[in-house]
C-alpha positions as CSV (number, residue, x, y, z in Angstrom):
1,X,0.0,0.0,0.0
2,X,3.0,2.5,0.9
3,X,4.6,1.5,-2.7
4,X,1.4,2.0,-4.5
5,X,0.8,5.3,-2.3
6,X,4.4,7.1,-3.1
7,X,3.9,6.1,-6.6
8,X,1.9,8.4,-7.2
9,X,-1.2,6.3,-8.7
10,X,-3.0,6.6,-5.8
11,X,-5.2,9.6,-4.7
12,X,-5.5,10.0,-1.4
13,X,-9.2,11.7,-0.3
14,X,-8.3,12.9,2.9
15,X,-6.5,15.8,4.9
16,X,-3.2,14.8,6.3
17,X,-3.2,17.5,8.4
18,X,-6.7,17.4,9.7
19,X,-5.5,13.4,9.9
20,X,-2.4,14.1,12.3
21,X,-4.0,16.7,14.4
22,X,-6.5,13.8,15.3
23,X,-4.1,11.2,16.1
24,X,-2.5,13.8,18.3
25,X,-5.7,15.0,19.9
26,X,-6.0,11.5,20.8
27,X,-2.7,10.7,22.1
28,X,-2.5,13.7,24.7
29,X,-6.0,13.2,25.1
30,X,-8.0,16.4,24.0
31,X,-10.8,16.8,21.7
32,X,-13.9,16.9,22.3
33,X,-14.4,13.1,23.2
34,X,-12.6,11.9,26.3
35,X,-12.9,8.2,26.4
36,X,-10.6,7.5,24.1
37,X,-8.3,5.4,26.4
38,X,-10.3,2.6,26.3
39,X,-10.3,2.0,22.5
40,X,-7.7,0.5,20.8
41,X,-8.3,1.3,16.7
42,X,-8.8,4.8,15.4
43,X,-10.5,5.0,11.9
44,X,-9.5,8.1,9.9
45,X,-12.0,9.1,7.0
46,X,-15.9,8.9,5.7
47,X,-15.0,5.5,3.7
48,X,-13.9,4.1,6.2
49,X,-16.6,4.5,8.7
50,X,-18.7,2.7,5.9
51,X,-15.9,-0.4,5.6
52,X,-16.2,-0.8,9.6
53,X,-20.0,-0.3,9.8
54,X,-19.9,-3.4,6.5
55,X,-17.4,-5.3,8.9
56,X,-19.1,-5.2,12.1
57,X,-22.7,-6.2,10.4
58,X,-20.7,-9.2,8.3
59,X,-19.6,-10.5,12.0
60,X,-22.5,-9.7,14.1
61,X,-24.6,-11.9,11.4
62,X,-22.1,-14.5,11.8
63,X,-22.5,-14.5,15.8
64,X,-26.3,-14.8,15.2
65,X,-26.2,-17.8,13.1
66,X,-23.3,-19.6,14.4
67,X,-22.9,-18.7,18.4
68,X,-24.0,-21.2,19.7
69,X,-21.8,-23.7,17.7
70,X,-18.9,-21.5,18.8
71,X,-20.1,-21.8,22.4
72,X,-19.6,-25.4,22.3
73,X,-16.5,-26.3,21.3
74,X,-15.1,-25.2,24.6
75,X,-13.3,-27.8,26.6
76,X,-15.4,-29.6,29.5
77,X,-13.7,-28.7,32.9
C-alpha cells in the first residue's frame, strides 16, 4: 500500500493534516471526546466508517447464526 501510495497512482481523499491533528488529539487526550483510552483502533476518513460499519454487520450476522456452535467447542472442565 506504501509503494502503490508514493507512486503516485493513488489519490489520497483525505487531509493529512486534519489526519495528524487527530491522532495527536488523541494521544495527549483532548478533543472533544474523552474516552478515548479505552479504544484500541482509530478509523480516519468517511469511507472508512462505511468499511467498519460493512465489517461489524458481516460478524454480528455470523454471531447470530453460528454462536451457539462456537459456544460449544469449549473444553469440559
Amino acid at each position: 500500500m506504501i509503494q502503490y501510495l508514493s507512486s503516485g497512482k493513488g489519490k489520497l481523499n483525505g487531509d493529512k493534516d486534519k489526519a495528524m491533528q487527530a491522532v495527536y488529539e488523541v494521544l495527549v487526550g483532548e478533543g472533544a471526546e474523552v474516552e478515548y483510552n479505552a479504544e484500541q483502533f482509530l478509523h480516519l476518513g468517511t469511507g472508512v466508517t462505511t468499511r467498519v460499519e460493512m465489517v461489524q454487520d458481516y460478524f454480528s450476522q455470523a454471531l447470530n447464526v453460528f454462536g451457539n456452535v462456537a459456544n460449544r467447542v469449549s473444553i469440559d472442565k
